[in-house]
C-alpha positions in Angstrom: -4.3 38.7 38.2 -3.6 36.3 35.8 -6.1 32.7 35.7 -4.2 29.7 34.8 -6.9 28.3 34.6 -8.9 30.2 32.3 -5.5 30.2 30.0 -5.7 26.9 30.0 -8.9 25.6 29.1 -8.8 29.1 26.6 -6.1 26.9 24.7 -8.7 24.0 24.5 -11.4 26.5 22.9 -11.9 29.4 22.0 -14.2 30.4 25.1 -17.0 33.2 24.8 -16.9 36.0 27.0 -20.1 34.8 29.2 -17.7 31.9 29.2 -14.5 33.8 30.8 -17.0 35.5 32.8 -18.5 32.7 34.4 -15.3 30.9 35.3 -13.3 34.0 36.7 -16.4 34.2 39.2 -16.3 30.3 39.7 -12.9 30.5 40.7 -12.8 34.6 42.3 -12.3 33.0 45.8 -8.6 31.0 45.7 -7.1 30.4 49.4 -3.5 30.1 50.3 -2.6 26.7 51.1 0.7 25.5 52.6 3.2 23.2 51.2 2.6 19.4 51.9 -1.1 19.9 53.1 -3.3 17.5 51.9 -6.7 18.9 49.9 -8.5 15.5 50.4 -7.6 11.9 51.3 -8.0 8.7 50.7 -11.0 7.7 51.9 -13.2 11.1 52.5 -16.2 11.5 50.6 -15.4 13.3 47.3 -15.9 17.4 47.5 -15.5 20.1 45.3 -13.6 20.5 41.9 -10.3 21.7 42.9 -8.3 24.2 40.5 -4.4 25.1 40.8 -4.5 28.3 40.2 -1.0 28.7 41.6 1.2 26.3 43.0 2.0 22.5 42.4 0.1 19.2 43.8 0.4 15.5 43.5 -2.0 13.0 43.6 -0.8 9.6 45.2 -1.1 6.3 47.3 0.1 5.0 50.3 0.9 1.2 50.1 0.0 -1.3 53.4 4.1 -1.2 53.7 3.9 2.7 53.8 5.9 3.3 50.7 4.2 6.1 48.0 3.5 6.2 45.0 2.5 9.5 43.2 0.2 9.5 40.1 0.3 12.6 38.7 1.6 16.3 39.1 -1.2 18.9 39.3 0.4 22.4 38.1 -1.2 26.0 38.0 -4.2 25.8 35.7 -5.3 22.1 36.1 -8.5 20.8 37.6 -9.0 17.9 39.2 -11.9 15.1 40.5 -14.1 16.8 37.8 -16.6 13.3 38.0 -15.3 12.0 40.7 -18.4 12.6 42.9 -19.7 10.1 41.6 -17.5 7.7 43.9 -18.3 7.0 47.1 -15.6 7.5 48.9 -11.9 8.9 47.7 -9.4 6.3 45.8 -6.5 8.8 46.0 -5.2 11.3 47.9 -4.2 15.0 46.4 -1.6 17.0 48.3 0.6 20.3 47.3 4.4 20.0 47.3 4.6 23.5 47.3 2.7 26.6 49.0 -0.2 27.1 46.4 -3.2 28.9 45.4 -6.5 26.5 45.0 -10.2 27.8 44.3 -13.0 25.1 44.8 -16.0 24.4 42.6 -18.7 23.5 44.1 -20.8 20.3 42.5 -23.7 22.4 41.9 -22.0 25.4 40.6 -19.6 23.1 38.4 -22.9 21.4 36.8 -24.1 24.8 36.1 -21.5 26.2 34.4 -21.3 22.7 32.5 -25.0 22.7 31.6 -25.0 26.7 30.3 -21.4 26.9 28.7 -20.9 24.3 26.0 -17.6 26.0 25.4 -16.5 25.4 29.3 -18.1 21.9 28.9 -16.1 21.1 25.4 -12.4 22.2 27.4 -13.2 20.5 30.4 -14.0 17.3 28.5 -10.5 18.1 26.6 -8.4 18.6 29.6 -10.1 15.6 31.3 -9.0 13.5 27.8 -5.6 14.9 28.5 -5.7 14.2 31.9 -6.1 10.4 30.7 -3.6 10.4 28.2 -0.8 11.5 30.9 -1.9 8.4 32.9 -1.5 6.0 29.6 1.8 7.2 29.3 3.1 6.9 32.8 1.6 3.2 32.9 4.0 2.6 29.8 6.7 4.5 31.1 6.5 2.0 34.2 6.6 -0.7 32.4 8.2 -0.4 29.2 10.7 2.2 29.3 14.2 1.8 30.6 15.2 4.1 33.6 16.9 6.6 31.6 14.2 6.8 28.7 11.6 6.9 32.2 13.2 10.0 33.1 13.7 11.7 30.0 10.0 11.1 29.2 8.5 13.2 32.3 11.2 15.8 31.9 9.8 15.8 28.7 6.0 16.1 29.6 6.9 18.6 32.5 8.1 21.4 30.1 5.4 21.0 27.7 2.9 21.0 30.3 4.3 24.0 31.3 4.4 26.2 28.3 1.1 27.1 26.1 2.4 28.2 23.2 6.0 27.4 21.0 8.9 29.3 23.3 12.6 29.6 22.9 13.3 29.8 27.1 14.4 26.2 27.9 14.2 26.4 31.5 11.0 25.2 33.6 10.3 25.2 37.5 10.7 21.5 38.9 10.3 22.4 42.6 10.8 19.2 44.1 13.1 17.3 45.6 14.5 13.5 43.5 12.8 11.6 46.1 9.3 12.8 44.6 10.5 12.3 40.9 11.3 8.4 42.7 7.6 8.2 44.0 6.9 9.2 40.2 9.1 7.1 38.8 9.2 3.8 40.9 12.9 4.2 41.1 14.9 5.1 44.2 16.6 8.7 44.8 20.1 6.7 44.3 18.9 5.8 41.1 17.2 9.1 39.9 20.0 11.3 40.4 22.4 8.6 38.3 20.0 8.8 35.4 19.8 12.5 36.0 23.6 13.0 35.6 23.8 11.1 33.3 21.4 13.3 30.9 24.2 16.2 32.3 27.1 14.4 31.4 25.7 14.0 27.4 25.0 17.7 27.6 21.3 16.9 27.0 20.2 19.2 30.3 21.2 21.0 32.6 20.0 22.0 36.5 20.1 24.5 39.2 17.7 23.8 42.6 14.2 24.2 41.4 14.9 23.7 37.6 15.7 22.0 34.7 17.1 23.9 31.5 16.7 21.2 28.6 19.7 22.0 26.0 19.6 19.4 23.4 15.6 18.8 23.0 16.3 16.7 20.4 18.4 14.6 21.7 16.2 14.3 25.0 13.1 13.4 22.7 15.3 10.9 21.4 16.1 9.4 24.3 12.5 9.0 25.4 10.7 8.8 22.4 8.8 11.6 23.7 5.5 12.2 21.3 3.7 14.9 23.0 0.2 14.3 20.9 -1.4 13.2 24.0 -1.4 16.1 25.8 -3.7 17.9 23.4 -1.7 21.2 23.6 0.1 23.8 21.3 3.4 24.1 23.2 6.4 22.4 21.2 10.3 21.6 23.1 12.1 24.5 21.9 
């Protein structure tokens, strides 16, 4: 079975294989977990490294007036709360939007794996850098960027995150609903699916339920003056 995980941080460096070895056994034991189920909350005291192995998660906030905001997508391969047992307590909750796969690391076993694999140790640091550079460009997005160019920009950063290498397909899973790409976005549904059609009217993409087929990538760049250096990876828009 195939380790989005391993693929991932592969693409980072070119891993050994003691390397491959230790993190297929690290992450042998993935459970099913059901849509909408939270894998920690705000709050708890941090656990295990959590890797998507299949299956999407978010992380996010609730405000004191019970509105959301989400902070990031986790998609199959990512990793996430790699340091943050050194916290106290949870800042931030993590929940899947759809059914997924998830393996746990253990503190100690992570550690170890860190401390005996400089290769696992170099990607990790890599995706975590990544991780960081997604955040930058959200905080700019929400505060600098117009709605539309907001939109285009995650579209944008949704496809390359999910491709490894340079593609021709153009279509990529989105499998949410517009009311999560609001809690993204700080927009409202009303407001997403105007700027949405309004990308389908210019003939810059196009969707069906559960995905987005981009069909003018340069125009779509354009539009959000996508620059995808900060995701540190090797796929391109086609």
């Amino acid at each position: 079975m195939q380790n989005r995980f391993i693929d991932k941080l592969s693409h980072y460096v070119d891993l050994s294989v003691d390397e491959v070895a230790a993190l297929t056994r690290a992450t042998a034991a993935g459970r099913k977990v059901a849509a909408k189920t939270d894998l920690i909350r705000e709050g708890d005291r941090p656990g295990p490294v959590f890797v998507m192995l299949d299956g999407w998660a978010m992380r996010y906030k609730i405000l004191p007036n019970g509105s959301r905001q989400i902070m990031a997508f986790l998609m199959p391969g990512d990793a996430c709360d790699l340091h943050i047992g050194l916290l106290a307590e949870m800042d931030h909750s993590i929940q899947t939007i759809t059914a997924a796969r998830v393996a746990t690391i253990s503190r100690s076993e992570m550690d170890e794996m860190l401390d005996q694999h400089r290769g696992i140790a170099r990607a990790m640091y890599v995706a975590q850098l990544a991780d960081e550079g997604t955040l930058r460009a959200w905080i700019v997005s929400m505060g600098r960027r117009s709605s539309l160019e907001r939109v285009a920009h995650l579209i944008c950063e949704l496809f390359v995150r999910a491709r490894w290498s340079d593609v021709t397909e153009s279509a990529f899973e989105v499998p949410f609903s517009q009311i999560i790409l609001a809690d993204a976005l700080g927009m409202t549904p009303v407001h997403i699916n105007r700027m949405l059609r309004d990308l389908r009217t210019r003939d810059i993409i196009s969707m069906r339920r559960g995905s987005i087929s981009i069909l003018n990538p340069s125009a779509l760049a354009s539009v959000a003056g996508f620059d995808e250096n900060y995701l540190h990876r090797r796929a391109r828009l086609p």
